[in-house]
C-alpha positions as CSV (number, residue, x, y, z in Angstrom):
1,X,2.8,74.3,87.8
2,X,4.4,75.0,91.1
3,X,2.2,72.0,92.7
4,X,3.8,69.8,90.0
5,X,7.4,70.9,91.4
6,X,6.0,70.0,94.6
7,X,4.8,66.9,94.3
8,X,8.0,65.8,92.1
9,X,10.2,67.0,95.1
10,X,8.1,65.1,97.7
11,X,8.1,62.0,95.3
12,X,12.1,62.3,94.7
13,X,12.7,62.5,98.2
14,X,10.8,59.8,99.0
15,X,11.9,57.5,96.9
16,X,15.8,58.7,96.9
17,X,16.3,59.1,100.4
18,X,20.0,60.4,100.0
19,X,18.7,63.7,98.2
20,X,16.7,64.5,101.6
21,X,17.8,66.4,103.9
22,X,17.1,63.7,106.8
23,X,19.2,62.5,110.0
24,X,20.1,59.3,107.9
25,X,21.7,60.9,104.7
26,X,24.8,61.6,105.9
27,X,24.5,65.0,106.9
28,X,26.4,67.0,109.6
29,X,26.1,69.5,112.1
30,X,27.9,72.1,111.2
31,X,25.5,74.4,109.1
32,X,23.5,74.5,112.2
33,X,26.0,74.8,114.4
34,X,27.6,77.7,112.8
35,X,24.1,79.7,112.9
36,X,24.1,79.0,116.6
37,X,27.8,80.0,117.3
38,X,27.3,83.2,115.0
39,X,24.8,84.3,117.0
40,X,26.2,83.3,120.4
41,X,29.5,85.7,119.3
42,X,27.3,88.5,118.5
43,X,25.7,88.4,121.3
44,X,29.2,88.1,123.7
45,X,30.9,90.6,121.7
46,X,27.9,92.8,121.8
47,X,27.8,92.1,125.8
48,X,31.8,93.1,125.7
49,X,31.1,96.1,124.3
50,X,28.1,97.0,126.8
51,X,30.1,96.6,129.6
52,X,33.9,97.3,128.7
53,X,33.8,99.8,125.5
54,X,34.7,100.1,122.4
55,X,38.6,99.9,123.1
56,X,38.0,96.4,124.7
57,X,35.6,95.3,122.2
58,X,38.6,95.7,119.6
59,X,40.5,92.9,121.5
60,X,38.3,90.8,122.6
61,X,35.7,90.9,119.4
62,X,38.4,88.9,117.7
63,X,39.5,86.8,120.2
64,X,35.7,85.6,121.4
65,X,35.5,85.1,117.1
66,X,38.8,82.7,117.1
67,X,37.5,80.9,119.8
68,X,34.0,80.1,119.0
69,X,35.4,79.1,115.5
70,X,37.8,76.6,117.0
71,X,34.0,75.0,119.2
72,X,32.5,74.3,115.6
73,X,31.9,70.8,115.1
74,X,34.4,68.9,112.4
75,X,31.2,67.4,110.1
């Protein structure tokens, strides 16, 4: 049963090439994108922390957070 699912997803998406998830079906960037900038502002405001404390890490948490919003991509 679950090779039948298979094999009727690879057959859909081959032959409607709008319902996979390719460079050509009008897609954008910014799933991906936010994964990579959620990580990047855990990581800064993990590196704030480190080296400031926890009183800096209160302002500048948000403020690295606003900023890495505003670098998403639009689509």
């Amino acid at each position: 049963m679950r090779y039948c699912r298979a094999l009727l997803a690879a057959l859909i998406s081959t032959f409607i090439p709008t319902l996979a998830f390719a460079e050509g079906a009008g897609g954008g960037y910014r799933g991906i994108a936010t994964m990579y900038y959620t990580l990047i502002t855990v990581v800064l405001i993990f590196g704030v922390y480190d080296v400031f404390g926890k009183k800096a890490t209160y302002i500048a948490g948000p403020l690295i957070a606003i900023a890495m919003y505003m670098f998403l991509p639009e689509h």
